[in-house]
LUMVEXLO-954233 format. One record per residue (C-alpha): residue number from 1; residue in three letters; x negated, y, z. Coordinates in pm, whole numbers. Example, Ala and Ser with C-alpha at 12.3 -4.5 7.8 and 13.67 -1.06 7.14 Angstrom:
ATOM   nr  rest      c1      c2      c3
ATOM    1   ala   -1230    -450     780
ATOM    2   ser   -1367    -106     714
% end
This chain:
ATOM   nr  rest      c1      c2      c3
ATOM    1   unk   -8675   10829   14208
ATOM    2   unk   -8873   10670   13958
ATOM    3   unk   -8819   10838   13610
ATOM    4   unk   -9074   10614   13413
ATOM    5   unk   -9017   10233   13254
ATOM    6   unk   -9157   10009   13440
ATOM    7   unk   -9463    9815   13361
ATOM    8   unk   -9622    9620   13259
ATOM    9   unk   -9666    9725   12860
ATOM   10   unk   -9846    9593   12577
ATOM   11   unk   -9946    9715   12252
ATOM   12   unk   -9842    9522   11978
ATOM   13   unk   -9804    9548   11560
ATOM   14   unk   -9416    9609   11441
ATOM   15   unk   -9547    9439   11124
ATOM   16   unk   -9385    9794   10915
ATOM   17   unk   -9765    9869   10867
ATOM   18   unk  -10102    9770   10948
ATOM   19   unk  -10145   10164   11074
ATOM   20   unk   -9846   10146   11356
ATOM   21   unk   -9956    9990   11707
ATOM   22   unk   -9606    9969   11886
ATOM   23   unk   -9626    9973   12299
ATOM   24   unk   -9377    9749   12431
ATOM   25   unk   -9229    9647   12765
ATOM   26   unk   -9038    9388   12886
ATOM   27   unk   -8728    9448   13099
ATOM   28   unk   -8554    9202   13307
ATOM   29   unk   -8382    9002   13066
ATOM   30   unk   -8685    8908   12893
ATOM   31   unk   -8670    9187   12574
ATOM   32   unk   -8879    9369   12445
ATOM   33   unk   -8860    9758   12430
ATOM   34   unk   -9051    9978   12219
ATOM   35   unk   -9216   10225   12417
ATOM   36   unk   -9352   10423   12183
ATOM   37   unk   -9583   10419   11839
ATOM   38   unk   -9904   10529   11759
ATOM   39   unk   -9926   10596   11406
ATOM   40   unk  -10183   10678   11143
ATOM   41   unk  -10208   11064   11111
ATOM   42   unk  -10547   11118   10982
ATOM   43   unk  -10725   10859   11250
ATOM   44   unk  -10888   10573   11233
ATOM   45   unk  -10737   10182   11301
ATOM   46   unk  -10959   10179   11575
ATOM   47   unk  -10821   10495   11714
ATOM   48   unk  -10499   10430   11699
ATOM   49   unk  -10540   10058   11884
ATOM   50   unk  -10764   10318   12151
ATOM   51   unk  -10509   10533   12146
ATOM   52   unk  -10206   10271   12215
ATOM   53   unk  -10406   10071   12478
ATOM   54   unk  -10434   10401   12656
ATOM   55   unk  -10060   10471   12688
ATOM   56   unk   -9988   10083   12745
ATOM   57   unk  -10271   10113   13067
ATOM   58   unk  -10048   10418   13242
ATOM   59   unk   -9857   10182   13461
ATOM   60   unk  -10163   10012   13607
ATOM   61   unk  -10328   10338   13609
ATOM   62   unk  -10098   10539   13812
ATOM   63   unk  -10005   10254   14056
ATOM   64   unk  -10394   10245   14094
ATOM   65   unk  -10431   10624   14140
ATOM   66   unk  -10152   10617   14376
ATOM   67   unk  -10293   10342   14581
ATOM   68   unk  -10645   10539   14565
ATOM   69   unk  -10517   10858   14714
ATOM   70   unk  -10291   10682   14978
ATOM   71   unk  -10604   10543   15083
ATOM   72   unk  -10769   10918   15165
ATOM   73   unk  -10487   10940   15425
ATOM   74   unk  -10606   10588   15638
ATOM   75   unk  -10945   10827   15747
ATOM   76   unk  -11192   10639   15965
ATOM   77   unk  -10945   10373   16035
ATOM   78   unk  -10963   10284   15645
ATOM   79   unk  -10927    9889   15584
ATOM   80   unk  -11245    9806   15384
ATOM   81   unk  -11060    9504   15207
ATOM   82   unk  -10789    9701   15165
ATOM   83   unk  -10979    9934   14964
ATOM   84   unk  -11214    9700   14809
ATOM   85   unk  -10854    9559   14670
ATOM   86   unk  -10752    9953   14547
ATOM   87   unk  -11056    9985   14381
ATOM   88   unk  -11032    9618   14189
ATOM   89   unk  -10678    9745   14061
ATOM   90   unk  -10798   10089   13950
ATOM   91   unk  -11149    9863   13783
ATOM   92   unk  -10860    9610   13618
ATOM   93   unk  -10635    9920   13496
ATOM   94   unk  -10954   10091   13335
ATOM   95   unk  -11050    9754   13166
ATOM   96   unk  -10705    9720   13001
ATOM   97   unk  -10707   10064   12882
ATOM   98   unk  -11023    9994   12666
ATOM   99   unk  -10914    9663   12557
ATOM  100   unk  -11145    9444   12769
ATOM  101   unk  -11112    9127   12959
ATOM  102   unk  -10987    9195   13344
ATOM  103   unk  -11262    9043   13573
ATOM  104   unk  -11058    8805   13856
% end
């Protein structure tokens, strides 16, 4: 059973101040649902946007990990492009987690 919300997230600004970064979701219906806030306690704007991007990466990020160590159980029979495709998602999940461009 899977206990978490679903990806993907996003981080976004509530507008209630310029030190809240909001992480948000968006469910079936096509709302949006905070998932949590990063908020100034002694840090930095730029740490708090590091911090958010972080948490709004986790879905990518464990799908990625998952995918990684399923891979460790194909042994010598292990699909190169399968891999190679593993690897791209774990690259892509890493990128959005420090706020840079995914490479296609």
């Amino acid at each position: 059973m899977n206990e978490f919300t679903p990806g993907p997230w996003w981080v976004g600004r509530s507008g209630a101040s310029p030190l809240n970064d909001d992480i948000y979701f968006a469910e079936g219906s096509g709302h949006n649902q905070r998932i949590a806030t990063c908020t100034y306690n002694y840090l930095s704007d730029v740490e708090i946007e590091a911090n958010a991007r972080l948490i709004a990466a986790a879905p990518e990020m464990l799908e990625a990990l998952k995918a990684m160590v399923d891979a460790e159980y194909d042994g010598p029979d292990l699909d190169v492009g399968a891999f190679r495709l593993r690897l791209r998602a774990a690259r892509a999940a890493i990128a959005k987690a420090h706020g840079q461009e995914v490479a296609k």
